[in-house]
C-alpha positions in Angstrom: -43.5 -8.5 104.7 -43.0 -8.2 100.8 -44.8 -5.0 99.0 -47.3 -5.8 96.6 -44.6 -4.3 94.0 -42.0 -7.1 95.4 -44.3 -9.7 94.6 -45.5 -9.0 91.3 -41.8 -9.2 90.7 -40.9 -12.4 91.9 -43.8 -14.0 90.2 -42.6 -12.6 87.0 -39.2 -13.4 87.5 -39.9 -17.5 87.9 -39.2 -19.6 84.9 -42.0 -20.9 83.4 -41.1 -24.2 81.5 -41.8 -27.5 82.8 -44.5 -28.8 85.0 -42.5 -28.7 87.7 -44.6 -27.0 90.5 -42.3 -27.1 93.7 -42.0 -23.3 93.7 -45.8 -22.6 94.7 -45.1 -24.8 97.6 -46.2 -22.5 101.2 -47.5 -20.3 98.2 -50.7 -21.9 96.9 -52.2 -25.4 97.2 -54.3 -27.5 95.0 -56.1 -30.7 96.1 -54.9 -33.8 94.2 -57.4 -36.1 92.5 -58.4 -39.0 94.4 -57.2 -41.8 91.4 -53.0 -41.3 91.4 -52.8 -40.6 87.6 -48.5 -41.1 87.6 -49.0 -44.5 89.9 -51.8 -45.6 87.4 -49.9 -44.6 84.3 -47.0 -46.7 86.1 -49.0 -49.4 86.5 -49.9 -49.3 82.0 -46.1 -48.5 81.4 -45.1 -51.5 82.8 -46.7 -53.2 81.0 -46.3 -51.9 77.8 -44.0 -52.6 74.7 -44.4 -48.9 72.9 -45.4 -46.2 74.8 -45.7 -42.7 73.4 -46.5 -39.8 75.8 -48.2 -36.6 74.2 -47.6 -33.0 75.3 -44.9 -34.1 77.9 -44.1 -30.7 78.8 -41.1 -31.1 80.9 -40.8 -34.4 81.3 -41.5 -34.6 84.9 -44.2 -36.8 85.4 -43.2 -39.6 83.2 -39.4 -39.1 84.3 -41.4 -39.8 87.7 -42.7 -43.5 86.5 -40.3 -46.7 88.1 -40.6 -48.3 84.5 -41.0 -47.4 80.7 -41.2 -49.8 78.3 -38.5 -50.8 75.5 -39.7 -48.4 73.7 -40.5 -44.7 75.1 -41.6 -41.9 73.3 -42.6 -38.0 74.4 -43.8 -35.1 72.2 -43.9 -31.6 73.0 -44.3 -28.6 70.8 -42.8 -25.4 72.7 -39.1 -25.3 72.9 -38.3 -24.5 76.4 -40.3 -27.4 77.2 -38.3 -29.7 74.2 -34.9 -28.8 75.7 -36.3 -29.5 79.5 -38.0 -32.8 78.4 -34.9 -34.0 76.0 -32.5 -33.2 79.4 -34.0 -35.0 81.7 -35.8 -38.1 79.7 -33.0 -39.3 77.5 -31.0 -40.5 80.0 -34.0 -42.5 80.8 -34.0 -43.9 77.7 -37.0 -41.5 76.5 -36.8 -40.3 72.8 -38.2 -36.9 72.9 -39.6 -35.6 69.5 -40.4 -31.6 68.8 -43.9 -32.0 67.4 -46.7 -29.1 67.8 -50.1 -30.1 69.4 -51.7 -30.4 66.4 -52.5 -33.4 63.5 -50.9 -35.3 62.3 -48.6 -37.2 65.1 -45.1 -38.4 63.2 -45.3 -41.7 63.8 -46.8 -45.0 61.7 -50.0 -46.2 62.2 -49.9 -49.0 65.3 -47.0 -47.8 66.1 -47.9 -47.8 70.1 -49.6 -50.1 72.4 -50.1 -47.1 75.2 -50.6 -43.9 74.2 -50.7 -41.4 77.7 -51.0 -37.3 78.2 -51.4 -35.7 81.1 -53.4 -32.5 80.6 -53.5 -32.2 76.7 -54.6 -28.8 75.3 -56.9 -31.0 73.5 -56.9 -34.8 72.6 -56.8 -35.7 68.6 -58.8 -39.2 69.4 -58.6 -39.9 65.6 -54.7 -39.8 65.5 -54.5 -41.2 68.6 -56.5 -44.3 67.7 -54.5 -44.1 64.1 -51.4 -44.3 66.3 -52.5 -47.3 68.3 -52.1 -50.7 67.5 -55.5 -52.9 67.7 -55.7 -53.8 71.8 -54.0 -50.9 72.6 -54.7 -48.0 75.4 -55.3 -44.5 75.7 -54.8 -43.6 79.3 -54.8 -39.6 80.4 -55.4 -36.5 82.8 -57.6 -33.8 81.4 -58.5 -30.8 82.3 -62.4 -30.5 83.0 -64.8 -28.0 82.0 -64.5 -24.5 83.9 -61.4 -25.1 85.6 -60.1 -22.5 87.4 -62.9 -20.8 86.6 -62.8 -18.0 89.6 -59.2 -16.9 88.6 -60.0 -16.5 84.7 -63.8 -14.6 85.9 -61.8 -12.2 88.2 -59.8 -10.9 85.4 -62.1 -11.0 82.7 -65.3 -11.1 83.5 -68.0 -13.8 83.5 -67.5 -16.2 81.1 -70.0 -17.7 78.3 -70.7 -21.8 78.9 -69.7 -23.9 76.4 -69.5 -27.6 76.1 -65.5 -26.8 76.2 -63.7 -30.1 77.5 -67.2 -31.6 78.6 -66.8 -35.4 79.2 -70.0 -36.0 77.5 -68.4 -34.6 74.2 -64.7 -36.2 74.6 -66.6 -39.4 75.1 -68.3 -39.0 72.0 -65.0 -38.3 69.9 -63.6 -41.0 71.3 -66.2 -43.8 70.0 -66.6 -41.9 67.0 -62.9 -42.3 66.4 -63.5 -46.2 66.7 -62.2 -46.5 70.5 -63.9 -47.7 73.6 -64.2 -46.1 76.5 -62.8 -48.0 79.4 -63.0 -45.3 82.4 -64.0 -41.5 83.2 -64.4 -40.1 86.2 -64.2 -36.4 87.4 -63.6 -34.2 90.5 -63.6 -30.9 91.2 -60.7 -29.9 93.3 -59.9 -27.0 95.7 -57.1 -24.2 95.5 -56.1 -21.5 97.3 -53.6 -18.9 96.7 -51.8 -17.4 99.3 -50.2 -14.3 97.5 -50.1 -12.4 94.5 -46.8 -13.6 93.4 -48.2 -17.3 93.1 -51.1 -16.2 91.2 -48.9 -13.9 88.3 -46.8 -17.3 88.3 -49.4 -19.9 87.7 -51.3 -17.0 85.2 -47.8 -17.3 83.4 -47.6 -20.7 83.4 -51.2 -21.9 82.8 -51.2 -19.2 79.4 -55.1 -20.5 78.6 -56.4 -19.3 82.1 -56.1 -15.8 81.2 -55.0 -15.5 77.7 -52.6 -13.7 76.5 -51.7 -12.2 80.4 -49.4 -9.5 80.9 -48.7 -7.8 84.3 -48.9 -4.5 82.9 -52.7 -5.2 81.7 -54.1 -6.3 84.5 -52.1 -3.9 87.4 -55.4 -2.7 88.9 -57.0 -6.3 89.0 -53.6 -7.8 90.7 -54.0 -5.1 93.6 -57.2 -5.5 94.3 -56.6 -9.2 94.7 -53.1 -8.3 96.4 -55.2 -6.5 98.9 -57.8 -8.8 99.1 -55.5 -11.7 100.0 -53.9 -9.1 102.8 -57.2 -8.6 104.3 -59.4 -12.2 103.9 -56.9 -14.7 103.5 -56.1 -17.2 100.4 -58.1 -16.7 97.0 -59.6 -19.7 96.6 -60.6 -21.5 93.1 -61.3 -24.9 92.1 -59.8 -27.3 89.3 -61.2 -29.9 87.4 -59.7 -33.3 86.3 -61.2 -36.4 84.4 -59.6 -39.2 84.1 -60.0 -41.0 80.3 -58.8 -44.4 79.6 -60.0 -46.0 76.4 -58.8 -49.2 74.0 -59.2 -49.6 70.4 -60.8 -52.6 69.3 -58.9 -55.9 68.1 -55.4 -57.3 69.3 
């Protein structure tokens, strides 16, 4: 069996660009929501003349979607991700642009009919509608409110509520940015991790769990959850997702 020290090495020692998450596999789980967001992005892609796809990260799930349209566009701000996402979606036929998460997008206004993210850091509603042509969609993953909430409270502490990623509030952007909401739906999901080495992984990977982690900071914490995982079994947290689809009037 590994040493605690052994494992807080090899989760330090994994890449961290992409979305790819094969490597927590026998290492931590997480339920899947219930809707299929890449079979139901699929579905909108096939459909579509213009698709742009913000914060694409890797490039992985919409390299992972049977048909793009003629026209396929992905953004992503952090470099490791550009060069992943550029790799592996332009032989697809997928322009990738280097663009940071925030305003404004580099592209006309109506220049899209489908506009899709999967797990945005936050969604921009007014350049996404100014991006959209009239009868277009905005279809996307988000992250709900206190997700992962037990990993980031273990480290740091209880945490203040806020109306943070609340679907009452993104739905109120949304209109206020002239769209209609078509669909949002929520679950809360469970996940359990099995050692220490997948949780200093995913708290590399997923930076706005525990900002601004380092190993080194939080030694004593990562024992005691080393030795609790020994002694009880997985650490178990939960996710939430929210499906958002909206249109923008006209068309």
């Amino acid at each position: 069996m590994a040493s605690f020290e052994e494992l807080v090495a090899e989760g330090e020692a994994v890449p961290t660009e992409g979305w790819d998450f094969s490597w927590f596999e026998g290492r931590a789980t997480e339920e899947r929501p219930s809707w299929g967001y890449q079979r139901l992005m699929g579905e909108r892609m096939a459909r579509a003349t213009a698709s742009l796809d913000i914060q694409t990260g890797g490039g992985e799930v919409l390299a992972g979607v049977p048909t793009r349209p003629p026209l396929s566009v992905a953004t992503e701000g952090w470099p490791p991700n550009v060069a992943k996402a550029t790799a592996l979606l332009h032989p697809l036929g997928t322009v990738v642009v280097a663009d940071p998460e925030e305003p404004p997008l580099p592209f006309a206004d109506g220049a899209f009919d489908l506009v899709v993210s999967r797990h945005p850091v936050r969604a921009y509603f007014d350049e996404i509608a100014r991006v959209l042509r009239p009868g277009g969609t905005y279809f996307a993953q988000h992250i709900g409110p206190r997700s992962v909430a037990e990993v980031s409270e273990y480290f740091l502490g209880p945490q203040p509520a806020t109306n943070n990623r609340h679907p009452d509030l993104e739905r109120a952007e949304a209109e206020v940015a002239g769209l209609e909401i078509v669909d949002v739906r929520m679950e809360r999901l469970r996940m359990e991790f099995y050692d220490i080495a997948a949780v200093v992984h995913f708290l590399r990977k997923v930076i706005w769990i525990v900002p601004g982690f380092t190993v080194a900071e939080h030694l004593p914490r990562l024992r005691e959850l080393h030795d609790q995982i020994e002694s009880e079994g997985p650490f178990v947290a939960h996710s939430t997702r929210r499906l958002f689809e909206a249109r923008k009037p006209g068309g």
